[in-house]
DRENKOL-353192 format. One line per field, with one value per residue (C-alpha): residue in three letters; x, y, z. Coordinates in steps of 0.1 Angstrom, whole numbers. Each point is the difference from the previous one (the first is absolute). Layout:
rest c(ALA/...)
x c(X/...)
y c(Y/...)
z c(Z/...)
END
This chain:
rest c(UNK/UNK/UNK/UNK/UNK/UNK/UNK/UNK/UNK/UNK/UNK/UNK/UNK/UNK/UNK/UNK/UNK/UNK/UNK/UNK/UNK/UNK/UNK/UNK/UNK/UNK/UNK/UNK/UNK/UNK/UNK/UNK/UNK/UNK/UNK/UNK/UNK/UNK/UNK/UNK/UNK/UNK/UNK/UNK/UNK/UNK/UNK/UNK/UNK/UNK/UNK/UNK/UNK/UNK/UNK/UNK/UNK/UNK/UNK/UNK/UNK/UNK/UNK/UNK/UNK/UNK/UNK/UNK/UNK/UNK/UNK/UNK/UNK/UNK/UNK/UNK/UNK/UNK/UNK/UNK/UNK/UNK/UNK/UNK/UNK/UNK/UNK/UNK/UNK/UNK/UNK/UNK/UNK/UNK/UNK/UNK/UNK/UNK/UNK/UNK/UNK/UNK/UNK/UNK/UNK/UNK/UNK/UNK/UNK/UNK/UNK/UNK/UNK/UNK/UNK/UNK/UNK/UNK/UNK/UNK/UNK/UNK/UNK/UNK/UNK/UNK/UNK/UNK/UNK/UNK/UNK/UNK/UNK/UNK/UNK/UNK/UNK/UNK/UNK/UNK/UNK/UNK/UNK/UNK/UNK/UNK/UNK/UNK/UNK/UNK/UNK/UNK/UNK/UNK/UNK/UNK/UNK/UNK/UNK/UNK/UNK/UNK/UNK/UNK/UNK/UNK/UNK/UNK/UNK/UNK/UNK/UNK/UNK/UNK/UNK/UNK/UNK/UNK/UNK/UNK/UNK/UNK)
x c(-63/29/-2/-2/33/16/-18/5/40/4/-15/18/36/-12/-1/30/21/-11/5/37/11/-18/23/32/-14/-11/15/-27/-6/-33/11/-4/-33/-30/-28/-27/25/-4/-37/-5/24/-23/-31/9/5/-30/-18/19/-15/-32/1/12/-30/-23/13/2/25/37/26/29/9/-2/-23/-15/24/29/-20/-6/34/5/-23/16/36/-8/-25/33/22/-24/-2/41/-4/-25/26/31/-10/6/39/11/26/-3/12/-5/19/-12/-3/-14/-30/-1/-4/-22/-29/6/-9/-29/-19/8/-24/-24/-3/-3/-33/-14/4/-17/-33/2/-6/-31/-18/9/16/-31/21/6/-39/4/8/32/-17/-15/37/10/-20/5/35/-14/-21/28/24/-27/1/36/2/-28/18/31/-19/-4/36/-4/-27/-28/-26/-16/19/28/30/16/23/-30/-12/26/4/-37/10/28/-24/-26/28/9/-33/-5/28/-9/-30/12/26/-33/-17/-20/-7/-21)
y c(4/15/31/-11/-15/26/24/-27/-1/36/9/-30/18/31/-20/-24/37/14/-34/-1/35/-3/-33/25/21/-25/-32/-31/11/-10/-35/2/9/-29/-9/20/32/-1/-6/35/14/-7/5/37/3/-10/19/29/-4/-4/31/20/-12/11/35/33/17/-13/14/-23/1/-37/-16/-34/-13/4/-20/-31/-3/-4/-29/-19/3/-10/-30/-7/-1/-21/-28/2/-1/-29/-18/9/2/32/9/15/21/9/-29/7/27/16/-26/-26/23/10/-35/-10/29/-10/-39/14/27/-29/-25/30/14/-36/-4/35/-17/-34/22/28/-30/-16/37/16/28/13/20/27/7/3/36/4/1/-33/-12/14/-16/-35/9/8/-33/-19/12/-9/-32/-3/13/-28/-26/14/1/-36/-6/-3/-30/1/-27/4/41/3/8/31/4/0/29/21/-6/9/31/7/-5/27/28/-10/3/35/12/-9/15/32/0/-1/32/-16/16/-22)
z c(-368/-21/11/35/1/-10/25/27/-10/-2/33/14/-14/18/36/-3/-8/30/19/-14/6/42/-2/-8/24/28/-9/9/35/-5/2/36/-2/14/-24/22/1/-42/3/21/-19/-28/17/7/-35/-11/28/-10/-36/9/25/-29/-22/26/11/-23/19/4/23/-13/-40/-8/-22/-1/-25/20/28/-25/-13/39/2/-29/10/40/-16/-16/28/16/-26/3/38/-3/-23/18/35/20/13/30/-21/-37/-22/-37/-20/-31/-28/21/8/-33/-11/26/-9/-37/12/22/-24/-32/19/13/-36/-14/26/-16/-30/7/23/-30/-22/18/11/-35/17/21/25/-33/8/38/22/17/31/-4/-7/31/20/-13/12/31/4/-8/25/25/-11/0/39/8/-19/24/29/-7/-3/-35/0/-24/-5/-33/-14/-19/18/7/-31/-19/19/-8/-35/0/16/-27/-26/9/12/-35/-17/20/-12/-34/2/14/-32/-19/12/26/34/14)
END
């Protein structure tokens, strides 16, 4: 399990780089943004993904990697929008999102930890593919639980969700590092 923190922490380097130079760029714009307008934002990544798993010829030169660094950073902003609330204007400069995505992946890489401990690291023997659509099945059950104005009666809530979804854009990513292709 090691080796998978350092794998976790260097692909989690990778997003929070590009998430800190698109806040030079953009500022936190996405502050404004609603819960359900991160969870489509998320879903067309995913769906994206999964399109490009399934299809042998691409018109647009982007890979699936690209698209799963997407779904960490947006499951990101969410958790800070779920902390924070959402803002009719922009309200956080730099630093403060900085240190809020440090907060946020700290207690999503601590939950890989505590799962990777009780399943002894079985996603290592699953297929991208398969990690993909755990994404998928996820964010469905994040736009019920919204649906449902955020009422569940027995699930975890939607936080959990999302870290979920960090974790296996994570693992993919791993995985792709490793060779694998599907």
């Amino acid at each position: 399990m090691q080796k998978t923190s350092k794998q976790y922490d260097a692909v989690i380097d990778k997003c929070k780089r590009l998430f800190v130079k698109k806040m030079t760029d953009y500022g936190c714009a996405w502050r404004i943004l609603r819960l359900p307008s991160l969870t489509d934002q998320i879903y067309i990544k995913a769906q994206r993904i999964r399109q490009l798993q399934d299809i042998e010829v691409r018109r647009v030169d982007e890979d699936e990697a690209s698209e799963f660094i997407g779904i960490i950073n947006y499951s990101i902003m969410a958790l800070i929008q779920l902390e924070l609330g959402v803002v009719e204007q922009p309200d956080l400069n730099n630093q403060q999102a900085d240190d809020l995505y440090s907060k946020h992946i700290k207690e999503t890489k601590d939950l890989m930890d505590n799962k990777n401990h009780d399943y002894g690291e079985a996603w290592r023997d699953m297929r991208i593919s398969s990690l993909t659509d755990l994404i998928i099945q996820k964010l469905l059950r994040v736009k019920q639980i919204e649906n449902n104005k955020g009422k569940t009666l027995v699930s975890e809530g939607i936080d959990a969700n999302y870290q979920d979804m960090i974790n296996y854009a994570i693992f993919a990513l791993i995985l792709m590092e490793e060779g694998q292709t599907d």
